[in-house]
C-alpha positions, 0 to 999 in steps of 0.5 A: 280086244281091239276098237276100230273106226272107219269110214263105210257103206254097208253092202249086204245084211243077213237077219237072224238072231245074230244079224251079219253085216258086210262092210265096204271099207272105203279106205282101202277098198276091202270088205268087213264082216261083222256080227251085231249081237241080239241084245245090241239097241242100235239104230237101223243100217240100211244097204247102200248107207255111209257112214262110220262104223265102230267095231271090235275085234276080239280073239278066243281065249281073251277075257272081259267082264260080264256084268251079267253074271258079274264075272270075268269070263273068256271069249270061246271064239275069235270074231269081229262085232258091231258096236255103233254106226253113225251115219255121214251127214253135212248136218248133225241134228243133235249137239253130241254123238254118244259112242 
């Protein structure tokens, strides 16, 4: 499982029950698929938004903790998910950003 942050402009949004976003990264001019999971309590992204986008990749087969069932369980498939975005602002209306 890897953590990331960069510096982006969300392009195109599918809505569903697993909502896809695609990212422009503007770092290096490439383009991020990511998948927002349906329990995820983030705020809105609207097309054409910039900002920094918090994602995670994680592979098949690797493990982590499901407090659900309090368990340690595998991922069945490699993906890319959405964790938090945090839109860029010259002013920050609050005295702390929780990640």
């Amino acid at each position: 499982m890897v953590d990331k942050v960069i510096e982006a402009q969300l392009k195109a949004v599918r809505e569903g029950v697993y909502t896809m976003y695609v990212f422009k990264n503007l770092e290096d001019s490439t383009y991020l698929m990511c998948t927002k999971l349906p329990n995820w309590q983030t705020p809105d992204v609207a097309v054409g938004d910039i900002g920094f986008l918090n994602y995670q990749i994680v592979k098949a087969g690797e493990e982590y903790y499901n407090p659900s069932i309090d368990e340690t369980v595998k991922y069945l498939y490699s993906n890319i998910y959405f964790i938090n975005f945090v839109q860029k602002s010259d002013i920050v209306k609050t005295n702390s950003i929780i990640i």
